[in-house]
C-alpha positions in Angstrom: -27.2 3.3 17.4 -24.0 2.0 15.8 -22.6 2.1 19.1 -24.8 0.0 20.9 -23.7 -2.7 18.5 -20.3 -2.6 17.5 -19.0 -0.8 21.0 -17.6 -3.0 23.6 -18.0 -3.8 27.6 -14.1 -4.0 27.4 -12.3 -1.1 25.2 -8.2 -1.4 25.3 -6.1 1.4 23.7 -6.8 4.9 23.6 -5.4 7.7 25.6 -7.1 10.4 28.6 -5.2 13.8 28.6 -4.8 16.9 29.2 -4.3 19.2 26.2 -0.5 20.4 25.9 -2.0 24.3 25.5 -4.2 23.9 28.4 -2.4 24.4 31.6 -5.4 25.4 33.9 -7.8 23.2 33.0 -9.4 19.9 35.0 -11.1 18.2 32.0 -9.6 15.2 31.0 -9.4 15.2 27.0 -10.3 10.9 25.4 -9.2 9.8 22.5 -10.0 6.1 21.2 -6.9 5.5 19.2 -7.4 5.7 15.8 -4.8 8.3 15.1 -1.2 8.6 14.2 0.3 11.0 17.1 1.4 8.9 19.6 0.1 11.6 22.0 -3.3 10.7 21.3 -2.9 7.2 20.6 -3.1 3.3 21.1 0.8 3.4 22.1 0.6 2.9 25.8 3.3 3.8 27.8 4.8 3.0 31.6 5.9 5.3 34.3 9.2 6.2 32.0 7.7 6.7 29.4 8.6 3.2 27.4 6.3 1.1 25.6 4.4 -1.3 27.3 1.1 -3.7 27.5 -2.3 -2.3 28.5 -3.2 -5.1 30.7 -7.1 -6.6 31.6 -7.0 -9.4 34.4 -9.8 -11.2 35.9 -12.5 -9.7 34.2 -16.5 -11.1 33.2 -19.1 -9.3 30.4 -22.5 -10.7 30.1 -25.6 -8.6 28.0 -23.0 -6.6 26.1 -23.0 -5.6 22.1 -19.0 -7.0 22.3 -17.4 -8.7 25.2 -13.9 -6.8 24.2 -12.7 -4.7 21.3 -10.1 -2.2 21.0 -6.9 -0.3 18.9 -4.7 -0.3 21.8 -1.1 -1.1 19.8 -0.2 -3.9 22.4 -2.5 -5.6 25.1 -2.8 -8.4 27.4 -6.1 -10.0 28.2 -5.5 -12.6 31.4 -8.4 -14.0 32.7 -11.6 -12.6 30.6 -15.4 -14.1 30.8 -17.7 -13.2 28.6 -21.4 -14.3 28.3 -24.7 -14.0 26.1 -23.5 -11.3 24.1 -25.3 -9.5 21.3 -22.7 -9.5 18.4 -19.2 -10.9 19.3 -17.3 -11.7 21.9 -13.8 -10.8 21.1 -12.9 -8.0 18.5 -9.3 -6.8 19.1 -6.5 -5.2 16.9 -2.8 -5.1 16.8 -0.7 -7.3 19.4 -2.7 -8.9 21.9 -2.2 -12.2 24.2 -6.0 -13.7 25.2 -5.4 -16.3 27.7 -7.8 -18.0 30.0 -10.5 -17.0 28.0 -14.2 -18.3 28.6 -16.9 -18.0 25.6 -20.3 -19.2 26.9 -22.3 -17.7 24.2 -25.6 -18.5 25.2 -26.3 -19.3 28.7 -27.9 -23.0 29.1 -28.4 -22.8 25.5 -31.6 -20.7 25.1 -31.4 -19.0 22.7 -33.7 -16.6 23.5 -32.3 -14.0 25.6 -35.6 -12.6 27.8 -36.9 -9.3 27.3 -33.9 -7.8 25.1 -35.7 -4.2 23.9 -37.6 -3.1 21.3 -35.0 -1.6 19.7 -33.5 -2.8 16.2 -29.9 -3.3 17.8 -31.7 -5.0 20.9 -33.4 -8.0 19.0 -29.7 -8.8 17.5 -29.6 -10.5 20.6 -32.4 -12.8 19.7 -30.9 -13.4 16.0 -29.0 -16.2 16.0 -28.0 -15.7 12.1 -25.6 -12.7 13.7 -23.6 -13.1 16.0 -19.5 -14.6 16.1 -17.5 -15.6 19.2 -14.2 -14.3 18.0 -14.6 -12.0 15.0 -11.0 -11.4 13.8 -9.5 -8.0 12.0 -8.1 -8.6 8.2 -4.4 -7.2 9.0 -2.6 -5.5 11.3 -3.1 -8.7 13.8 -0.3 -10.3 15.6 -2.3 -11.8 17.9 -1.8 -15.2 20.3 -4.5 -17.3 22.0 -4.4 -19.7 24.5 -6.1 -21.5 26.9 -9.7 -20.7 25.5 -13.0 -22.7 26.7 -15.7 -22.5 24.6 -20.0 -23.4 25.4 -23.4 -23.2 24.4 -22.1 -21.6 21.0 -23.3 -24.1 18.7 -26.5 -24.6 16.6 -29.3 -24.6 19.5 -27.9 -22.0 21.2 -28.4 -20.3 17.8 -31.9 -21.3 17.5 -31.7 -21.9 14.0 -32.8 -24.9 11.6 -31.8 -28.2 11.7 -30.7 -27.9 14.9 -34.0 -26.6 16.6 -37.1 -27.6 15.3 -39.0 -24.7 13.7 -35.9 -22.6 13.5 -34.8 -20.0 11.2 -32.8 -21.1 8.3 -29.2 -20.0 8.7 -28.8 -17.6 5.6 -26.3 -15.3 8.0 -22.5 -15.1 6.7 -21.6 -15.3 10.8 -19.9 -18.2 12.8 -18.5 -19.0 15.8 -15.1 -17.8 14.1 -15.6 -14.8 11.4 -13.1 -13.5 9.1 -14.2 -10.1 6.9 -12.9 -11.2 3.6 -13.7 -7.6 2.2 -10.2 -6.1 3.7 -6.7 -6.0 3.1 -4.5 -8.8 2.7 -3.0 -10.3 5.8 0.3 -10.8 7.2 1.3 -14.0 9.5 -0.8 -13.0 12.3 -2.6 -15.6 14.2 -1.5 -18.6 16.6 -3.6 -20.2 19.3 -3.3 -23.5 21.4 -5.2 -24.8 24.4 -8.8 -24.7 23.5 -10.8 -26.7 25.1 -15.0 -27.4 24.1 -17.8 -28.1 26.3 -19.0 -30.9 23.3 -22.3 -31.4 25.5 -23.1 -28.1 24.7 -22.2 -27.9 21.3 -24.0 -30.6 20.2 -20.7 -33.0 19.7 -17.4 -32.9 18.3 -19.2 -32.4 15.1 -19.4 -28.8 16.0 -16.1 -28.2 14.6 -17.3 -29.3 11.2 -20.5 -27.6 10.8 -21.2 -24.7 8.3 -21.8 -22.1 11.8 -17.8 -23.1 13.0 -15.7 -20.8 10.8 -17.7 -18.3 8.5 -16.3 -15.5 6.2 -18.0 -11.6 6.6 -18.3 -9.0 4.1 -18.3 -8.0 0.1 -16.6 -11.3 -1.3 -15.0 -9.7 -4.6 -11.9 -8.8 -2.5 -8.8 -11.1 -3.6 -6.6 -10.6 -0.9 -8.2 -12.0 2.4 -10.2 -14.4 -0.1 -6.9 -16.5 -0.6 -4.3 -15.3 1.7 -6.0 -15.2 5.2 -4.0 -17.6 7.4 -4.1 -19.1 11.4 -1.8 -21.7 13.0 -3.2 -24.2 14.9 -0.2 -25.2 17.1 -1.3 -28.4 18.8 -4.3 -28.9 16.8 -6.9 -28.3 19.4 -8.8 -24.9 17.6 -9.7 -27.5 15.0 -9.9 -30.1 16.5 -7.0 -32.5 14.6 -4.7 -34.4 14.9 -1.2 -34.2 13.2 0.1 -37.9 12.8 4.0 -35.9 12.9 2.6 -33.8 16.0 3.0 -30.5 14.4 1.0 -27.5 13.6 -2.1 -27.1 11.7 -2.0 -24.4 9.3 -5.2 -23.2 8.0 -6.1 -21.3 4.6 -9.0 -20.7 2.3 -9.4 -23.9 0.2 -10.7 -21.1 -2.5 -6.9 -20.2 -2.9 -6.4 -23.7 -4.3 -2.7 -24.5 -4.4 -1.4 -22.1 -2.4 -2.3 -23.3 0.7 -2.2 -27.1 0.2 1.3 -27.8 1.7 1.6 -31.8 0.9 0.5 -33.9 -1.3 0.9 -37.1 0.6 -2.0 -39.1 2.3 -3.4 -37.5 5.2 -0.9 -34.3 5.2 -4.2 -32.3 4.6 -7.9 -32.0 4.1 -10.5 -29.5 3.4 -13.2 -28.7 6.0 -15.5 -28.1 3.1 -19.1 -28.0 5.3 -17.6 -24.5 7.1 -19.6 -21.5 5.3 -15.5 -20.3 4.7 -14.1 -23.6 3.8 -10.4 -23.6 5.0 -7.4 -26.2 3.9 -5.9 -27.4 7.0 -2.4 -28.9 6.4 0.3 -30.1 9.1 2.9 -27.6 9.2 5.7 -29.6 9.9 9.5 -27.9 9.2 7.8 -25.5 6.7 7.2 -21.5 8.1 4.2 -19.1 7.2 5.7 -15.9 5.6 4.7 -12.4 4.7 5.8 -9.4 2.7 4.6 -6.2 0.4 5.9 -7.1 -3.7 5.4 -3.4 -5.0 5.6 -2.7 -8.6 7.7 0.9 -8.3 6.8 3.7 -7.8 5.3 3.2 -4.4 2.2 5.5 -2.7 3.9 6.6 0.5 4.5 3.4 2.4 1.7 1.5 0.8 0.7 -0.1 -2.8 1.9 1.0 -6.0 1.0 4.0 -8.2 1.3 2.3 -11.2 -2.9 1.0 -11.0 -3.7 4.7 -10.6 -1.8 5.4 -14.5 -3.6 2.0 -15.9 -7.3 2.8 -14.3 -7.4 6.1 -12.0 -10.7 4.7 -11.0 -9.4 1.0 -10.5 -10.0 -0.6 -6.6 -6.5 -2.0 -5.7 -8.2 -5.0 -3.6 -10.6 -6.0 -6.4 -8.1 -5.3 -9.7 -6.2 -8.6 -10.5 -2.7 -7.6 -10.7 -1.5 -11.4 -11.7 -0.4 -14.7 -9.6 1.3 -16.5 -7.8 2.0 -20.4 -8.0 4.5 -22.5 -6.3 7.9 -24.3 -8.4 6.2 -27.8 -9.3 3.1 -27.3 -10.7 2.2 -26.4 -14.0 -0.2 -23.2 -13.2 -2.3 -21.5 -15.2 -1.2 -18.3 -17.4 -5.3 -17.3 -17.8 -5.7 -14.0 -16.7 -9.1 -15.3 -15.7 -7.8 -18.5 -13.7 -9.7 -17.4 -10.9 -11.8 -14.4 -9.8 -13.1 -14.1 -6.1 -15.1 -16.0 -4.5 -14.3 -18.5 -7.2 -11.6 -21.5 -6.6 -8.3 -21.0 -7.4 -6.4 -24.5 -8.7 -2.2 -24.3 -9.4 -2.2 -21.0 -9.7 -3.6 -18.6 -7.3 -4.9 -15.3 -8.4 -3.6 -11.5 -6.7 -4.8 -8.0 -6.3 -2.4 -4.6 -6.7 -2.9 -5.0 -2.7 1.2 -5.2 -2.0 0.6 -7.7 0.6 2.0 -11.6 -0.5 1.5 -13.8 2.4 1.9 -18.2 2.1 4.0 -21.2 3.1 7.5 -22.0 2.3 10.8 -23.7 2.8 12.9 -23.5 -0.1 16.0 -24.5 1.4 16.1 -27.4 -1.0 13.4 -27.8 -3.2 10.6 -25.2 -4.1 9.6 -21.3 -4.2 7.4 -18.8 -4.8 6.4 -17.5 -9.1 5.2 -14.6 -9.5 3.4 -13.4 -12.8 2.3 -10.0 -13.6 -0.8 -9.4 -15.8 1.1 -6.3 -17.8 4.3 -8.1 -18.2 7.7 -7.8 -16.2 8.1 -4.6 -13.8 11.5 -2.5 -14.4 11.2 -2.1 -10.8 10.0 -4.8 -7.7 10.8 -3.6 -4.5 10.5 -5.9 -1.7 9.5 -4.6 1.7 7.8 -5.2 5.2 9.6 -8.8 5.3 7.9 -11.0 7.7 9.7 -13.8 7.6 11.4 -16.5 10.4 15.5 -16.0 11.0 17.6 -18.7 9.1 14.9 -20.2 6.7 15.4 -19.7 2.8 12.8 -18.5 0.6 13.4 -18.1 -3.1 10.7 -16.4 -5.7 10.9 -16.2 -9.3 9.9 -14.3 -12.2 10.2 -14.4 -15.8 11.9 -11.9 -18.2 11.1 -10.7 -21.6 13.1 -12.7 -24.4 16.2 -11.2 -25.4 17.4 -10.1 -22.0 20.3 -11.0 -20.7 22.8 -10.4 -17.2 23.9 -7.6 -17.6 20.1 -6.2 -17.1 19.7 -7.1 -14.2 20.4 -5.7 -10.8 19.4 -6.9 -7.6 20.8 -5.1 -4.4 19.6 -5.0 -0.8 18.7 -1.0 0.7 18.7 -0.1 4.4 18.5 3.2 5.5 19.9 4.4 1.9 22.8 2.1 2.8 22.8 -0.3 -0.1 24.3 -4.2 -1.2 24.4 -5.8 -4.4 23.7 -9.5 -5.3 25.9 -11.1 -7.2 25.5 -13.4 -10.0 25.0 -17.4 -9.7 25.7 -20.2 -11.9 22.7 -22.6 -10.5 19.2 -22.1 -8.2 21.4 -24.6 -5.5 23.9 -21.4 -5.3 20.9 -19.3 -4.3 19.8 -22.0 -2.1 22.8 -21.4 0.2 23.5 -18.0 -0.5 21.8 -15.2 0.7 23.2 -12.6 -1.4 23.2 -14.1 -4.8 20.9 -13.9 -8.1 20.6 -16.8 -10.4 19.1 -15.7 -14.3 18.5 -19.0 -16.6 18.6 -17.6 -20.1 17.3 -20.7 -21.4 13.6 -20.2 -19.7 14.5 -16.7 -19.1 13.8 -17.5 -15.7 15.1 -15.0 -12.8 15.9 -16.4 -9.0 16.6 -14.7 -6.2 16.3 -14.9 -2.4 14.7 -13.4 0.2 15.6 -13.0 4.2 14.7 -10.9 6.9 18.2 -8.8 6.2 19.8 -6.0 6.9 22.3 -3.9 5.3 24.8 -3.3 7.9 27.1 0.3 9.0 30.5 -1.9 7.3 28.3 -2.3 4.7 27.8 -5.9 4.8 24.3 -8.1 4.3 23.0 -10.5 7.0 20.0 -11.6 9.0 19.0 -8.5 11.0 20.5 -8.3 14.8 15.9 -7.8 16.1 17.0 -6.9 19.5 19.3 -3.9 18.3 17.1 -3.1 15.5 13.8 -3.4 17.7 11.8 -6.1 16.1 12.0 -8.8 18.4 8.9 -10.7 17.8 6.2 -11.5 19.9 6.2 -14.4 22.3 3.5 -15.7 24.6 2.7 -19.1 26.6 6.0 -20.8 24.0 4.2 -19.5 20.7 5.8 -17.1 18.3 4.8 -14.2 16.0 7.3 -13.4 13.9 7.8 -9.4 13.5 7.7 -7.0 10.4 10.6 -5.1 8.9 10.1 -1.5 8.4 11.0 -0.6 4.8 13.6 1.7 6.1 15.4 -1.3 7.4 15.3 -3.3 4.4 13.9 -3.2 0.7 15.2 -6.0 -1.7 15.3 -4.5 -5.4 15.3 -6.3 -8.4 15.5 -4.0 -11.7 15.6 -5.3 -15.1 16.6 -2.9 -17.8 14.1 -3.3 -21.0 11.9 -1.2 -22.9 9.3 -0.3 -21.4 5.0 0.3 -21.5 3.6 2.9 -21.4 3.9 3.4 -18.0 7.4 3.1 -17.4 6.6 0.1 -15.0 7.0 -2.4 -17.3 8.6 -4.6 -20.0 7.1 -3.6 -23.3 7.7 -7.1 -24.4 5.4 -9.7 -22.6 7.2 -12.8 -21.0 6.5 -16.0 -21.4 4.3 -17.7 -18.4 6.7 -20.6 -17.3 6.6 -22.0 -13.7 9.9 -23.7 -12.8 10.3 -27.1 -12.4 10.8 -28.9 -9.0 14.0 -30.2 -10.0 13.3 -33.7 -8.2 16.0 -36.4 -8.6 15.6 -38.9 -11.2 13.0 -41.5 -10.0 11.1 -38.9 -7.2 8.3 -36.8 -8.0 6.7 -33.5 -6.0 5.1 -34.8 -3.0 4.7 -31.3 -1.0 5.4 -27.6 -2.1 9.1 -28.0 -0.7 9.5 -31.9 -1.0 10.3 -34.4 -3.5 9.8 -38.1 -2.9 8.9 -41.6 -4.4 5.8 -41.6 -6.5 4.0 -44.3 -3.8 4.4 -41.9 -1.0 0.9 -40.2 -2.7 -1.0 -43.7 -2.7 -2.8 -44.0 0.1 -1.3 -47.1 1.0 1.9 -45.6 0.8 5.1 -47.4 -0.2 5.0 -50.2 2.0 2.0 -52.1 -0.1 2.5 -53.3 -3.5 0.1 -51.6 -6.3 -3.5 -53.4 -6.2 -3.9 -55.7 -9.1 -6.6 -54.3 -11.3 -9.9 -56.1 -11.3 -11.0 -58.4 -13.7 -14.1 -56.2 -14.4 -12.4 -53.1 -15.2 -11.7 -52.2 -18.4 -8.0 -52.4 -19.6 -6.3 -52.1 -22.5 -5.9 -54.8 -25.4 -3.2 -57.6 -24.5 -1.3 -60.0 -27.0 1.6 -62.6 -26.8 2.8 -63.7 -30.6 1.4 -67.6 -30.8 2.5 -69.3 -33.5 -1.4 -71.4 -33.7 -4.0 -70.7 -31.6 -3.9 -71.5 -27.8 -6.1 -73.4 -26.4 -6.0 -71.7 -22.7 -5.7 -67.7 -22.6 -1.9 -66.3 -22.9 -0.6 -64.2 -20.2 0.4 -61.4 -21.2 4.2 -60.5 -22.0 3.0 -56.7 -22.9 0.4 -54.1 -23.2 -0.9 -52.1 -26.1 -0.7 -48.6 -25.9 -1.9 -45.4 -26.8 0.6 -42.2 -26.6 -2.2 -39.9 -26.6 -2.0 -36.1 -25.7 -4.1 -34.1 -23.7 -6.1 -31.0 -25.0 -3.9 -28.7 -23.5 -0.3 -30.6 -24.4 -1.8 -29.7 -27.9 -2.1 -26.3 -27.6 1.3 -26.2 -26.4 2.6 -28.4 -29.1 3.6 -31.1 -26.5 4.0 -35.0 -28.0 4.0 -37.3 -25.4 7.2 -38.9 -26.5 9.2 -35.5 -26.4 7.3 -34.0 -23.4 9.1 -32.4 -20.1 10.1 -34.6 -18.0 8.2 -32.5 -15.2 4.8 -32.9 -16.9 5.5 -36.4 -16.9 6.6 -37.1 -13.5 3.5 -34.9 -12.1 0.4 -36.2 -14.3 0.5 -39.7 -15.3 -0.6 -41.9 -12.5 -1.4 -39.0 -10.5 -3.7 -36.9 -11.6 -7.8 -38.7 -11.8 -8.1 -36.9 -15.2 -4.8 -38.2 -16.7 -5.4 -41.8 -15.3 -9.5 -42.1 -16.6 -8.1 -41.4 -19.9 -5.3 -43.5 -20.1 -3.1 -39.7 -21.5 0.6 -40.4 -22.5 -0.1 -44.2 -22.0 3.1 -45.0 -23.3 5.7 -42.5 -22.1 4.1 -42.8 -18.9 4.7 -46.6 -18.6 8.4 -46.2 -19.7 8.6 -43.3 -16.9 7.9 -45.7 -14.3 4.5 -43.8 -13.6 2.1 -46.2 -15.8 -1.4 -47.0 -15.5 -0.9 -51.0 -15.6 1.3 -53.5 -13.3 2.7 -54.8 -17.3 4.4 -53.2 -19.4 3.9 -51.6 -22.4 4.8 -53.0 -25.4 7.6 -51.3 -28.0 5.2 -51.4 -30.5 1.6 -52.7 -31.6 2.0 -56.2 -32.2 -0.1 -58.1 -34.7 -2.7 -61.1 -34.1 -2.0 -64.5 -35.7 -4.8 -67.0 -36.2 
């Protein structure tokens, strides 16, 4: 049956009662948890009737479908075992601490689990293309793990090819982590330290490389767990690396491009591309994982908007691009076809009408968020279910139709009907260092504004929220942190712009322009991480300490001269280079010259970018920039030969 694979030995959550209308009777009613009266539900309670942990200490599973699943709303798991299990060994919802947690998938590696049944769910035992150690939930998770040991999960205890001789080829989408990419879109929800490997039994370290480690589950035409699933590594040891700054590893889906590749710089990140889910991993250092819904109004309850349902009524919100989002810096891509799941995002990452925005950020000095809608600016964002750390800055963009100016727009913070305005700025640094305030640059048509984990006080003031009155505290375990979720009753940012509107009412009848801000870096830095400007050599690998390598005498190079006045006899060296000033294909379709282009384009491409530097683009400009292609300059102008 279904149940024979997909219950588990270990259920948390749930509730046994008695019904309210049935005084006499003896029978115990059970309900799993999967509804919303807290009567019948996941919420368990103590002796007074507060909220508390259902607990599991000390426990061991072996021959079972799942080792531990559950819907209990919060849970402890001290002490769990579990071994030679049919489909997964940990399957949990909601807020749970695992700690001391032993995986020993297959016991002494046979693969082969003796006389299983003759049943269809029984041989999934015997199938090593099925199973997952720790098969996470898409959403909903806030979940900390520590202290995990993990053997006999890797390729022979499988049984399958090229790891046993004669096995099955691995054309399974399991591993020994699984993420269903067919769900909704994630918060920040994942944080684990202290995992330890039995490499003997996993074949090596290389185990944490291979295509069975960290796999990806279900229908793969869902955006928002495609590019916005997320896990921190906290001291590295899930993954096996190690920061050079000692900080966290934060893992995201390398198909999200951009998004999740945090630094630039040598050795800040890499891409485990042989996992069947290849993930970026990037060291966190001061930056903070953040989470929100970005509704285009009106809203469906407490959920997405209803504005997909007046564009398509037969429209799947998870697999209907409703437009991007890039980070300040890049140049991005304004395609409405940039990237379509599974595919590879690049600067720009691609979004569903799922509400759910989840990435990295710091923007406290450099940096933020764009957002671009496919139907042109809504008349109405409301920003809601803020999961962000206390006393960071994050600051997100859009851009307005042409023509619009101040007095269009409002911004105002709204909790419990209780409402603040923004006020208006007169730079980004002003909403940098204020958390109230709205910047709108009429020259890009470019509106800033920030967001916080806030709250719209009784006086009537705006601050971060007080979590211990307001009851959203967090969740802490073993010194790791998940960071809680704002109700939208206790705080929706609005940001209204007054235009004509579509059809809908939703949004601006006149399209904007797709424009992502500049990084702003001082003159002579370039963007060397999504919140971090620097000098161009910190993204050489040799850094800033070596001098440029001289090119080699084989390569090809550009034509040199020296005026002679006869003809040497030894060759000259040369005072100056010859160069081109060429643009690239898509400079031309925005009507860019090299000599006149953005500074930003400039500063980002030339001797950065492989595709720039094999073709020599912008030769010139980029020389004078201090970003050139050659150790000489470039001279003024092409300079004649004299026999």
């Amino acid at each position: 049956s279904w149940f024979a694979q997909n219950s588990g030995a270990v259920y948390e959550g749930g509730s046994l009662y008695w019904a309210e209308d049935d005084l006499e009777s003896e029978i115990l009613i059970y309900n799993a948890g999967r509804v919303s009266s807290e009567r019948y539900t996941r919420y368990t309670k103590d002796d007074n009737g507060n909220d508390d942990f259902f607990r599991v200490y000390n426990t061991t599973v072996w021959l079972a479908n799942i080792g531990v699943t559950g819907w209990g709303k919060r849970a402890e798991i001290n002490g769990f075992e579990v071994s030679d299990f049919q489909n997964r060994a940990i399957f949990v919802l909601f807020t749970v601490w695992m700690n001391s947690v032993v995986i020993n998938c297959r016991s002494s590696n046979a693969h082969h689990v003796p006389d299983p049944g003759s049943g269809y769910n029984e041989k999934l035992f015997n199938n090593g293309k099925s199973w997952s150690g720790f098969f996470t939930y898409d959403h909903l998770m806030k979940h900390i793990l520590t202290n995990w040991a993990v053997s006999n999960c890797g390729g022979v205890a499988r049984g399958l090819s090229p790891w046993v001789e004669g096995g099955d080829e691995d054309t399974g989408n399991s591993g020994f982590v699984t993420i269903p990419v067919n769900g909704l879109a994630p918060e920040v929800q994942l944080v684990s330290s202290g995992m330890t490997y039995d490499w003997d039994s996993l074949g090596g370290e290389e185990f944490v490389n291979e295509s069975i480690f960290f796999a990806a589950s279900g229908s793969d035409d869902i955006y928002s767990m495609q590019y916005q699933s997320n896990w921190e590594d906290s001291d590295g040891s899930w993954t096996n690396r190690v920061s050079a700054t000692n900080t966290s590893t934060v893992m995201g889906p390398a198909r999200a491009g951009y998004w999740w590749h945090l630094d630039s710089r040598p050795g800040k990140c890499e891409i485990r591309d042989g996992w069947k889910y290849p993930q970026q991993l990037c060291d966190k250092d001061d930056r903070h994982l953040g989470s929100m819904f970005t509704v285009v109004m009106p809203q469906v309850n407490q959920q997405g908007s209803a504005v997909l349902a007046m564009l398509d009524p037969n429209a799947n919100a998870r697999k209907t691009r409703q437009g991007s989002m890039t980070h300040f810096g890049l140049m991005g891509d304004s395609s409405v076809t940039t990237c379509t799941p599974p595919q590879t995002c690049g600067e720009t990452t691609a979004r569903s009408w799922d509400p759910d925005l989840t990435g990295p950020y710091n923007h406290e000095q450099y940096g933020g968020w764009y957002l671009a809608f496919d139907q042109g600016t809504p008349t109405h964002l409301s920003i809601q279910k803020i999961q962000l750390d206390d006393d960071t800055t994050m600051i997100q963009a859009m851009t307005l139709p042409p023509g619009t100016s101040s007095g269009d727009i409002s911004i105002y913070a709204e909790s419990k009907s209780r409402t603040y305005y923004f006020a208006s700025a007169t730079s980004l640094t002003e909403v940098r260092s204020n958390i109230d305030k709205y910047y709108y640059d009429e020259a890009t048509n470019t509106l800033y504004w920030c967001v916080i984990a806030g709250y719209v006080n009784n006086d009537g003031s705006y601050a971060w929220i007080d979590r211990a009155a307001q009851g959203v505290s967090g969740f802490s375990r073993e010194g790791l942190h998940v960071t809680a979720t704002l109700s939208k009753n206790q705080l929706q940012i609005n940001v209204k712009v007054n235009c004509a509107t579509d059809i809908t009412g939703a949004f601006c009848e006149t399209k904007p322009s797709f424009l992502v801000p500049e990084m702003g870096c001082p003159d002579g830095q370039v963007m060397v991480a999504i919140d971090k400007c620097g000098l161009p050599c910190e993204l050489l690998q040799e850094g800033c300490s070596t001098p440029p390598p001289t090119p080699s005498p084989t390569s090809a190079a550009p034509t040199s001269v020296e005026p002679t006045s006869g003809a040497p006899t030894t060759a000259p060296t040369p005072s100056c280079l010859i160069c081109s000033d060429e643009a690239t294909p898509w400079m031309i379709t925005k009507n860019f010259e090299c000599p006149t282009a953005p500074n930003w384009l400039i500063n980002k491409k030339c001797n950065k970018d492989e595709i720039w530097i094999n073709n020599k683009y912008c030769e010139q400009r980029c020389q004078a920039a201090g970003f050139g292609y050659h150790d000489i300059s470039c001279c003024a102008s092409a300079v004649e030969l004299t026999e």
